[in-house]
Structure formats: C-alpha cells, structure tokens
C-alpha positions in Angstrom: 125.7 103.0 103.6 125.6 99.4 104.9 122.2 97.9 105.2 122.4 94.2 106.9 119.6 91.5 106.2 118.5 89.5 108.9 117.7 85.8 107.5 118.3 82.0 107.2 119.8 79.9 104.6 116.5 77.9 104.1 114.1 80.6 103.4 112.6 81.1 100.2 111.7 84.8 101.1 115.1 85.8 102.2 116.9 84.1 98.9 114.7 86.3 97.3 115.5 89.4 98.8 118.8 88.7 99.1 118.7 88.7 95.3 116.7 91.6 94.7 119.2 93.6 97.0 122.2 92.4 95.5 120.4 93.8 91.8 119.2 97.4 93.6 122.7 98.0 95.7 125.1 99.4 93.1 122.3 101.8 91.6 121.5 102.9 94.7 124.9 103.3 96.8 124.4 100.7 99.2 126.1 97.6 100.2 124.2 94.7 102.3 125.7 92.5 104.6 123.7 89.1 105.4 123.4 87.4 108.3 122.1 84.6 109.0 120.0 84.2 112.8 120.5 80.5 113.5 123.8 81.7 114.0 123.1 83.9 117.3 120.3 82.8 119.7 120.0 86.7 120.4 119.1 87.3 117.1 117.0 84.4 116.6 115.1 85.4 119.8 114.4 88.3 117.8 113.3 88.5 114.4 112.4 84.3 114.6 109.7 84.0 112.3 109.6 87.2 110.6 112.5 86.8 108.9 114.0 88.2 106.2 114.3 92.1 108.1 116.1 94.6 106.4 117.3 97.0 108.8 119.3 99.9 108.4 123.0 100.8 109.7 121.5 102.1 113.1 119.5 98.3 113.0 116.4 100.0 112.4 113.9 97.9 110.4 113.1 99.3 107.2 111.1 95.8 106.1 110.5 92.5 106.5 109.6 89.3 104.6 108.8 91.3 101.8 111.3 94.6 99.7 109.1 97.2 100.3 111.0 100.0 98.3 109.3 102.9 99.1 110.3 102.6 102.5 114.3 101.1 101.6 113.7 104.5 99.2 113.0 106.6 102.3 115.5 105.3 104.5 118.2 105.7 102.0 117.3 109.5 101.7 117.8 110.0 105.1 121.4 109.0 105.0 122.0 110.8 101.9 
C-alpha cells in the first residue's frame, strides 16, 4: 500500500514525520510518497496550515501534524 504525506519542505513537523515513516514503512509493508503543497494551489487551499497529513491510498486522512499510530495501525489493517 501507498500512503502519501501531504507537507512542505520548511516544516519541522513534516521532516519529522517524514522520518519516522521512512523508519516504520519496510516493517510494516507500506511505501510513502511525499508531496509537497506549495507545489499545487489545490492542495495548499486544502490542508494549508495543518500540514503534515498523512492520508491513505483513497486520500483519506489518517493524521495530521503529529504520527498517530494507532490510527496509521488501523488503517493499514483495513487494507490488509
């Protein structure tokens, strides 16, 4: 499964969940693929300030600013 994480280059929150997904992916079967909002007005319309969202590979939010893994956990057991 593919998760994608919503985010820009200059946040501190997002670095670190970047970081903390690219630790949990391999152990867990899933792949993340970052994207960064300034890029897309759309998307910065969006999320804006709550940045960094984790959604899933149907874009449904499972988090943001903050890895909640229970809920990345949950989602991840749906698909499984």
């Amino acid at each position: 499964m593919e998760l994608t994480l919503y985010g820009r280059e200059y946040c501190g929150l997002c670095t670190t969940m970047r970081e903390q997904l690219a630790q949990l992916a391999p152990g867990r079967g899933f792949g993340v693929r970052w994207v960064d909002i300034d890029d897309d007005e759309a998307l910065e319309t969006r999320h804006g300030e709550w940045v960094p969202v984790l959604a899933d590979g149907d874009d449904v939010e499972i988090c943001h600013y903050h890895l909640d893994l229970a809920a990345l956990d949950d989602r991840l057991a749906k698909f499984r």
